[in-house]
N, C-alpha and C positions, 0 to 999 in steps of 0.2 A: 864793101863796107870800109875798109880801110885808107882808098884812095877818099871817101867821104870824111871820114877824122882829119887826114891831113888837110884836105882844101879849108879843114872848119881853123886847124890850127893856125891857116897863111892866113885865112882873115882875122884873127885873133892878133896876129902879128902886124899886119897892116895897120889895123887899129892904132898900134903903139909908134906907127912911124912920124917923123918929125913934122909934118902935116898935119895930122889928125891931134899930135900930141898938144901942143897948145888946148886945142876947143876943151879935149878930155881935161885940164888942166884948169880951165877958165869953170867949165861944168862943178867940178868935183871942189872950187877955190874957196865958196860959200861954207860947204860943208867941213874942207880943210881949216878955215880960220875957225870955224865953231869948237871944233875939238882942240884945235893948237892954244886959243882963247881958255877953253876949261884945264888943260895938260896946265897951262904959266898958273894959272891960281890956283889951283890944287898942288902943284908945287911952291907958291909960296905959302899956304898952311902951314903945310909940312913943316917949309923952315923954320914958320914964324915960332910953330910947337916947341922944335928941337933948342932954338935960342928960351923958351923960356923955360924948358927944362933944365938946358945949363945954368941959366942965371937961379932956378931954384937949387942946382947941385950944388953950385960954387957957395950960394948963401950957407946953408947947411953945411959943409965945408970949414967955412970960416967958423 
């Protein structure tokens, strides 16, 4: 049983070698840009919020 987990680990490991890594890279690139695309606009929200919270603080301020 054990000598079975290890062979599953080397190929786990293979997988990630600098070969294979590319394809898995090119594979997963489609779905990389979709979330990295929603992360940059969901962070700019955020900022846009933050800047018009200050400019309401500073207003009220003054």
């Amino acid at each position: 049983m054990s000598s079975l987990k290890d062979s599953e680990e080397q190929t786990s490991l293979w997988l990630v070698m600098p070969g294979r890594w590319e394809v898995a890279e090119r594979e997963a690139g489609s779905r990389g840009e979709q979330f990295l695309g929603s992360l940059v606009c969901f962070s700019r929200q955020v900022r846009r919020r933050r800047g018009e919270e200050r400019r309401e603080g500073g207003g009220e301020a003054q």
